[in-house]
C-alpha positions as CSV (number, residue, x, y, z in Angstrom):
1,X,-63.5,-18.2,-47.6
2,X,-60.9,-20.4,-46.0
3,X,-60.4,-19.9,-42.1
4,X,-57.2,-21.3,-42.1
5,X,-53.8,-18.9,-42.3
6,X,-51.3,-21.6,-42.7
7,X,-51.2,-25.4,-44.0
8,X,-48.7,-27.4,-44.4
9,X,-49.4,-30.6,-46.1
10,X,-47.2,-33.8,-46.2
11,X,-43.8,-31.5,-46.1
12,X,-40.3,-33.2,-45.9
13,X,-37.1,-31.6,-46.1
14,X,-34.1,-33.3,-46.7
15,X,-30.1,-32.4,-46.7
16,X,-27.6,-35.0,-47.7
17,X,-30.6,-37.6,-47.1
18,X,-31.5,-36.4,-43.3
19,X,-35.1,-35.4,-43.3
20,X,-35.6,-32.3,-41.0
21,X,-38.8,-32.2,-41.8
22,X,-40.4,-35.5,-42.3
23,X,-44.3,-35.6,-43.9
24,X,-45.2,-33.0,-41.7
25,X,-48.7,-32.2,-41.7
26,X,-50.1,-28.8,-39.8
27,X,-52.5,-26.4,-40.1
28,X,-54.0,-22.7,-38.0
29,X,-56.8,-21.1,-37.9
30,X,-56.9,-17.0,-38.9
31,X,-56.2,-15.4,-35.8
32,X,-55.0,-18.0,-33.4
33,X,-52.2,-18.7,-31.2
34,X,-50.1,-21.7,-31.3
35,X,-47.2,-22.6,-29.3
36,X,-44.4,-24.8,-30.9
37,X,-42.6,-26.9,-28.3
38,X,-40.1,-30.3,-29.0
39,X,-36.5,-31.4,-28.2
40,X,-33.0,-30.2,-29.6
41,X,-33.4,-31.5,-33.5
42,X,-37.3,-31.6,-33.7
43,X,-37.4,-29.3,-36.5
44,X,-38.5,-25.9,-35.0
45,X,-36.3,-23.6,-36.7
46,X,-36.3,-25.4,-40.3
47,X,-40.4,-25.4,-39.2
48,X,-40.2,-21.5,-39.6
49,X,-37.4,-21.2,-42.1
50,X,-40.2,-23.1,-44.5
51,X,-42.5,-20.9,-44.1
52,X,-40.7,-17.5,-44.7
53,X,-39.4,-18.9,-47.7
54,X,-36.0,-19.4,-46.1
55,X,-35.8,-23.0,-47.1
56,X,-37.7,-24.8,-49.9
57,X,-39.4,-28.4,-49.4
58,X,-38.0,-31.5,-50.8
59,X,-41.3,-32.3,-51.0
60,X,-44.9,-30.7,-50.0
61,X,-46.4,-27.9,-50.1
62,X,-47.1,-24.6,-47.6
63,X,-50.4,-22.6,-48.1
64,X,-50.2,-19.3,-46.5
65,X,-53.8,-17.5,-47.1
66,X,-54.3,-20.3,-49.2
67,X,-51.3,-19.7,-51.5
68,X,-48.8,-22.1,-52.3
69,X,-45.1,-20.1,-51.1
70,X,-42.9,-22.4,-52.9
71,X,-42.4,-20.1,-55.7
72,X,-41.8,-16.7,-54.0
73,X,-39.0,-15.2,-52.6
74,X,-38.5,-14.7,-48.4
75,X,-38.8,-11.1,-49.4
76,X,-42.1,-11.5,-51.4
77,X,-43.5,-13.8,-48.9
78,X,-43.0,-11.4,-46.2
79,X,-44.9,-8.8,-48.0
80,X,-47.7,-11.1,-48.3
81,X,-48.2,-10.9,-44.5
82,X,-45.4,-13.4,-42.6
83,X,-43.6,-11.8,-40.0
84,X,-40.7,-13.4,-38.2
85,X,-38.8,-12.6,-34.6
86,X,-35.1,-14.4,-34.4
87,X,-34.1,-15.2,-31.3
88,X,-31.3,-12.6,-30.7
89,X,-32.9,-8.6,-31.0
90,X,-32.2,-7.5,-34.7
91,X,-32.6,-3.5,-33.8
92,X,-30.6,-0.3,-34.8
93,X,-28.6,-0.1,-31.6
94,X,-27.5,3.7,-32.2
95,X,-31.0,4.7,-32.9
96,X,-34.1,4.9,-30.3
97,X,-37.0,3.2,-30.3
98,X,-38.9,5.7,-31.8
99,X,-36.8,5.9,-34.7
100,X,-36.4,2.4,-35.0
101,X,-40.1,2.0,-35.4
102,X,-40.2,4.7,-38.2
103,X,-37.8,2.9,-39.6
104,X,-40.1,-0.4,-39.3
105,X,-42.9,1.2,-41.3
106,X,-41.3,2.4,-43.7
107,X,-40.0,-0.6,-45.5
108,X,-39.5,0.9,-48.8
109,X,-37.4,4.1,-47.8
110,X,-33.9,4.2,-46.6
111,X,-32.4,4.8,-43.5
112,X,-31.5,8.3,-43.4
113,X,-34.8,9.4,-45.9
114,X,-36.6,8.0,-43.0
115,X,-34.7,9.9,-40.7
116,X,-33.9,13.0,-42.2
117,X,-37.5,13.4,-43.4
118,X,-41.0,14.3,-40.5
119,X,-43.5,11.3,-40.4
120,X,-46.7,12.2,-41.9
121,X,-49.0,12.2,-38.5
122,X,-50.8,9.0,-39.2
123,X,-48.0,7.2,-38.6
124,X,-46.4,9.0,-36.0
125,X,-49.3,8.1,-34.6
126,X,-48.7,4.1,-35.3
127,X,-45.5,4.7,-34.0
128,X,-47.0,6.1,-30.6
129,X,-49.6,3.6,-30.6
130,X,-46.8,0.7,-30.5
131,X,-44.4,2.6,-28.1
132,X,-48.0,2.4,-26.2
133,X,-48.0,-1.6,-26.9
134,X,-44.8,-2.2,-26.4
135,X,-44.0,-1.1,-22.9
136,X,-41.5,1.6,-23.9
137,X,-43.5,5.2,-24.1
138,X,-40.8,6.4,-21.1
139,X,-37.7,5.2,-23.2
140,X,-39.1,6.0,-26.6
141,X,-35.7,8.5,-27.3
142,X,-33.2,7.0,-25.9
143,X,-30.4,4.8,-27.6
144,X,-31.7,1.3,-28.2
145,X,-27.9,-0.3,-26.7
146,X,-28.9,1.4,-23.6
147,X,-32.5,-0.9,-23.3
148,X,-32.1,-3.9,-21.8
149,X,-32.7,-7.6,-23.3
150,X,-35.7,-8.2,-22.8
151,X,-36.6,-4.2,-24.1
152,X,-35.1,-4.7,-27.1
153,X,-37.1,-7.7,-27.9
154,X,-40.1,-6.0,-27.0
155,X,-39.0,-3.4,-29.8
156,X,-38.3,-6.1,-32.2
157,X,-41.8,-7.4,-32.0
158,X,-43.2,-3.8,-32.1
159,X,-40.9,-3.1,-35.5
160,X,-42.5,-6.3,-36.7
161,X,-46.1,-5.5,-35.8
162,X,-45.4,-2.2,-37.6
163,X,-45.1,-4.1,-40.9
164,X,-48.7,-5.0,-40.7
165,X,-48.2,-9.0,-41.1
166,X,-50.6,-11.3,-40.9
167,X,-48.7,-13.9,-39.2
168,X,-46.2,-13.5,-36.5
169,X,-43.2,-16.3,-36.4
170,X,-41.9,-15.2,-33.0
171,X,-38.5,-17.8,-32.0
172,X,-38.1,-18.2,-28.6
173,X,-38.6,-14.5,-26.9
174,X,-38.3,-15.2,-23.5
175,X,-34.8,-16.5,-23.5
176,X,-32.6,-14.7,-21.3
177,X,-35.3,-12.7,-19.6
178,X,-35.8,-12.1,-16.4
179,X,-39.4,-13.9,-14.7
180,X,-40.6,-10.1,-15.1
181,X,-39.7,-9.6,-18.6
182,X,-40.9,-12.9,-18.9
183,X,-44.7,-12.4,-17.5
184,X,-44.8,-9.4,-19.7
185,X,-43.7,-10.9,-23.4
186,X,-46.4,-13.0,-22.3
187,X,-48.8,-9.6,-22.2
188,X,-47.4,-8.7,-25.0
189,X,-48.4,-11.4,-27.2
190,X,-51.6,-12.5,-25.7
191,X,-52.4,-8.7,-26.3
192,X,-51.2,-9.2,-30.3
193,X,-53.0,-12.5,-30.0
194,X,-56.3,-10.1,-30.4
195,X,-55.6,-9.3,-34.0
196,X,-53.0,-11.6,-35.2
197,X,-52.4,-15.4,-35.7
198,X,-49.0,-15.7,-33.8
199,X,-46.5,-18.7,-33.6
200,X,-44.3,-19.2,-30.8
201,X,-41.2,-21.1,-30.7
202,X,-40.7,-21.8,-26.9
203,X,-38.6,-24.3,-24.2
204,X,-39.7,-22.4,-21.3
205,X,-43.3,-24.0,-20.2
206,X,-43.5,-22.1,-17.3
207,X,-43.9,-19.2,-20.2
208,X,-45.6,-22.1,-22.7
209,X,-48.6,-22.3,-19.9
210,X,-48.8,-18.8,-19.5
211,X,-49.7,-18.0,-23.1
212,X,-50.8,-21.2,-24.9
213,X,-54.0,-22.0,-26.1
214,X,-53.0,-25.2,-28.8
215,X,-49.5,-26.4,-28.3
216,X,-48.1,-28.9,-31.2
217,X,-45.0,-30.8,-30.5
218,X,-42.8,-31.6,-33.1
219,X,-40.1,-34.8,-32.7
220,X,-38.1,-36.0,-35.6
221,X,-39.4,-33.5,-38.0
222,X,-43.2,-34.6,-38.0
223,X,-46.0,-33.8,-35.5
224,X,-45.6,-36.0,-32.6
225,X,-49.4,-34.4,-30.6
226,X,-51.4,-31.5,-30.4
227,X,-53.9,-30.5,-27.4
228,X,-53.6,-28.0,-24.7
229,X,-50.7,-27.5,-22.4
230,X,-52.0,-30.1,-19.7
231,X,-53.2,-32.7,-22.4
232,X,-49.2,-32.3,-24.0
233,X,-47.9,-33.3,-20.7
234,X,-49.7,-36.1,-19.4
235,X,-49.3,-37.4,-23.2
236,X,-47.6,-40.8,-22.7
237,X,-46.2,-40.5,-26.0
238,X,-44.5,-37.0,-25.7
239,X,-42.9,-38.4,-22.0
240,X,-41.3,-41.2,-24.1
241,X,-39.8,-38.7,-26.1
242,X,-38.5,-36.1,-23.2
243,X,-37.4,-38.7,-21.0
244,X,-36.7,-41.7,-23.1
245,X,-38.5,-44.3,-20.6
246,X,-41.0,-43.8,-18.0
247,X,-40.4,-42.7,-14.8
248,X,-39.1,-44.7,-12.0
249,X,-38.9,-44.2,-8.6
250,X,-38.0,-46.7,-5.6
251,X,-39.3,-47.0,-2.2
252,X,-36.8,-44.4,-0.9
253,X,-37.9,-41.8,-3.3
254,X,-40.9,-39.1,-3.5
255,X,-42.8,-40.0,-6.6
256,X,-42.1,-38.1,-9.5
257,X,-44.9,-36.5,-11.3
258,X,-45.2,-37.0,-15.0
259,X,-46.3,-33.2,-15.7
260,X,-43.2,-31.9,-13.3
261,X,-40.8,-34.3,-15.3
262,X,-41.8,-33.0,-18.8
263,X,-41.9,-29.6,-17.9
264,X,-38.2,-29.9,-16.4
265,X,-37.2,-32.0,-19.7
266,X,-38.7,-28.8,-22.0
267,X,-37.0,-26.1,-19.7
């Protein structure tokens, strides 16, 4: 049986000749957690639009489950098991949480068949189970425009989790949130962690350190280093990249640590 949810094997991706992705080579175990960090035009979002199907390599190959995607369809591919958070909340803001988690499992029925029709009680159930998970038992019938940012992305993840995937893409969550939302999107996904692989896309490394057991940093499309948070900042090559040249400091001035100069280049 192979251990490992996703591979991606010598992968480039080119448009008009620039290579987003550049013979990237990465691969996850089944139920891990990995954070994805780099600069502005690493490749993190064409990272994730590869593997929902989204966009198709120039060349290369992704193995999800040990299945080659190139020849299925986002939609298929997120029936196999990939789930993926965007950045900005995709809810129904006139409908409450509850309902929008109905909604979530029940993929194949319609809006207002979901709505106009009683949940069997298993899944009312899921749904209270996730409300539970979520954070937002107390708000569970009110309108989802009255929940505030970092609520509704709480209720994004939970309408993904609903959906039963295997993996979880999950694009920068914390931005926006307040350092309380923040702490608990952390709890949130170290909680999923438990019986999911999850991928984070993340700047904030205040957030990165909180949550991250194997960070890979991506830099002109290809893997640049993978370790754990504190071996990604005192990496000389990955301060090249944030800064551009190592730090200086004159006689006048406190030293500058490496680890505080990276983590204020990723924030």
């Amino acid at each position: 049986m192979n251990d490992k949810i996703l591979e991606i094997e010598h992968l480039t991706v080119s448009f008009d000749g620039f290579k987003a992705l550049n013979n990237l080579n990465f691969s996850m175990d089944t139920g891990e957690l990995r954070v994805i960090i780099g600069p502005n035009g690493a490749g993190k979002t064409t990272f994730l639009d590869i593997i929902t199907g989204k966009t198709k390599p120039t060349e290369g190959r992704v193995l999800f489950k040990g299945r080659n995607l190139r020849s299925f369809s986002e939609h298929q591919i997120a029936q196999m098991g990939v789930g993926r958070k965007f950045q900005t909340p995709r809810v129904y803001l006139n409908l409450s949480p509850r309902e929008n988690l109905e909604l979530a499992c029940n993929r194949k029925k319609g809006v207002f068949p979901t709505l106009l029709s009683q949940s069997p009680a298993a899944e009312r159930r899921t749904v209270a189970g996730l409300l539970e998970t979520i954070g937002l038992v107390h708000k569970a019938d009110m309108k989802a425009n009255l929940l505030s940012h970092g609520e509704k992305q709480w209720l994004e993840i939970g309408m993904l989790v609903a959906q039963s995937p295997d993996l979880l893409l999950v694009d920068e969550p914390v931005a926006g949130l307040t350092d309380e939302e923040t702490m608990k999107t952390g709890e949130l996904l170290l909680s999923l962690a438990e019986s999911h692989s999850v991928i984070v896309i993340e700047h904030d490394m205040e957030f990165v350190r909180q949550i991250a057991r194997q960070v890979t940093v991506l830099h002109q499309g290809s893997v640049l280093f993978e370790g754990t948070i504190d071996e990604v900042q005192s990496d000389p090559r990955v301060i090249e990249v944030y800064l551009g040249q190592e730090m200086q400091h004159d006689d006048h001035e406190a030293p500058v640590s490496i680890q505080d100069a990276v983590a204020t280049e990723f924030a």
